[in-house]
N, C-alpha and C positions, 0 to 999 in steps of 0.2 A: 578492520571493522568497516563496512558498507557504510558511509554516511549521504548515501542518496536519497532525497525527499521524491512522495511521489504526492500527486497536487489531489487532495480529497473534494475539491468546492467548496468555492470562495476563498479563494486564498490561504487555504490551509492547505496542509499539507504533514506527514507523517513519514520518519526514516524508515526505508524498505527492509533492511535485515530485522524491524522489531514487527511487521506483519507477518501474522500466523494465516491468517485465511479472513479471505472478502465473500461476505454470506448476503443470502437474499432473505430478509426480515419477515417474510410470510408463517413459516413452519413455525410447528409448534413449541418445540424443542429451543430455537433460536429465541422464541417469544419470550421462556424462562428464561434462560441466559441473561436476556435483557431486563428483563426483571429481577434477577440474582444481581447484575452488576449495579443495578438502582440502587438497591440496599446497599451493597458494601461501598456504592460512596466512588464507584469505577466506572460511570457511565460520561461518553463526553460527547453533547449533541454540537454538532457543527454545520445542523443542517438549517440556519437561522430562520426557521420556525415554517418551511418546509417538507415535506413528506419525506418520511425515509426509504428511502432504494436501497442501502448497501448499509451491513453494519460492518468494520474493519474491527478485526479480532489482534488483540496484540497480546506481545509474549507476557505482559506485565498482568494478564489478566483485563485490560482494562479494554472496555467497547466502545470505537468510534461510530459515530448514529453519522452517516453522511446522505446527501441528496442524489448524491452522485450514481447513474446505476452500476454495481457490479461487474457487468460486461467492461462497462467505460473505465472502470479501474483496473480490471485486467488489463486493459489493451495499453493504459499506461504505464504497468507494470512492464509488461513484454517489451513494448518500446525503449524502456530506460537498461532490458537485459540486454536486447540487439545494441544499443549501443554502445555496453560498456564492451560487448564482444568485440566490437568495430575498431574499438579502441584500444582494446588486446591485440589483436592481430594488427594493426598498424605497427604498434610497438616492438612487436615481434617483429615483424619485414623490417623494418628500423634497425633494430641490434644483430640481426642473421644478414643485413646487406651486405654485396659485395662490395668491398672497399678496394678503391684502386689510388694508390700510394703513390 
């Protein structure tokens, strides 16, 4: 199980294998969403009483409201895939080295 936090703003943060998708709050479609998750009680603002850029959709059904924009979450996502890859292939050159006995 991925237990990598990626940092939503202000010191939060959320584990990457339970994001389903980082949406931009404008469209209409997302509007209900976010109004659907008000009701049932699933909504989690962490945008401490700043505008929202970015809703973070998780697999639990539940909507993170963050500040943060979209773009700027991807890029931290992608960051945190390049470097667990860095860190695979280290490990692999590591265990395939040639050893000299």
């Amino acid at each position: 199980m991925d237990s990598r936090l990626v940092n939503i703003g202000f010191g939060n943060a959320v584990r990457v294998s339970r994001i389903l998708a980082v949406v931009n709050p404008g469209s209409s479609p997302i509007r209900k969403l976010k109004e659907d998750a008000r009701t049932e009680k699933k909504l989690i603002d962490v945008t401490e009483g700043r505008r929202t850029r970015a809703i973070v959709i998780l697999d639990s059904g539940h909507l993170l409201l963050s500040s943060v924009q979209p773009e700027t979450i991807k890029e931290r996502l992608l960051a945190l895939d390049q470097e667990q890859r860095i860190q695979a292939q280290s490990l692999s050159r590591g265990n395939s080295g040639d050893r000299h006995d």
